[in-house]
N, C-alpha and C positions, 0 to 999 in steps of 0.2 A: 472087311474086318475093322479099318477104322474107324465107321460107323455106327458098330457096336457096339465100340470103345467108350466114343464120344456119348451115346444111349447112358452107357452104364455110368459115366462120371458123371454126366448132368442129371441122372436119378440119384446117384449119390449125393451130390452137392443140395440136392433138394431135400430130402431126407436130414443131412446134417443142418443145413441151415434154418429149415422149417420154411421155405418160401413155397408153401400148395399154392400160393396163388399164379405162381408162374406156369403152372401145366392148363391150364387151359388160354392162355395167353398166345402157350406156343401153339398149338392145339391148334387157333384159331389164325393163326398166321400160316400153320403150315396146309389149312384146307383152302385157307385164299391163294397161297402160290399155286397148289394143285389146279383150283378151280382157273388161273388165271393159265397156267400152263397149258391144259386141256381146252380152252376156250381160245385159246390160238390157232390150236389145229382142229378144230371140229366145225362143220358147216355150220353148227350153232353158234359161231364166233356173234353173228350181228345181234341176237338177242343176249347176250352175257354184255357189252357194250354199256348199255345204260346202265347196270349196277355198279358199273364203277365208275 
């Protein structure tokens, strides 16, 4: 639920302030935590390695 929340203020905040360029910023940080998260636990760990 707080999740949500948080969803709906920071598209609001965005909206209001006029700052599009901050969604694909987030966009892209939250597919490198993903990708870094899942590359820890996957036998593919040793090729995910060199990109970062």
């Amino acid at each position: 639920m707080a999740k949500q929340s948080l969803t709906r203020e920071f598209l609001a905040f965005i909206r209001q302030e006029k700052k599009w360029w901050m969604i694909p910023l987030v966009l892209v940080l939250l597919l490198l935590g993903a990708l870094l998260l899942f590359a820890s636990s996957s036998p593919l760990a040793p090729f995910f390695y060199p990109l970062f």
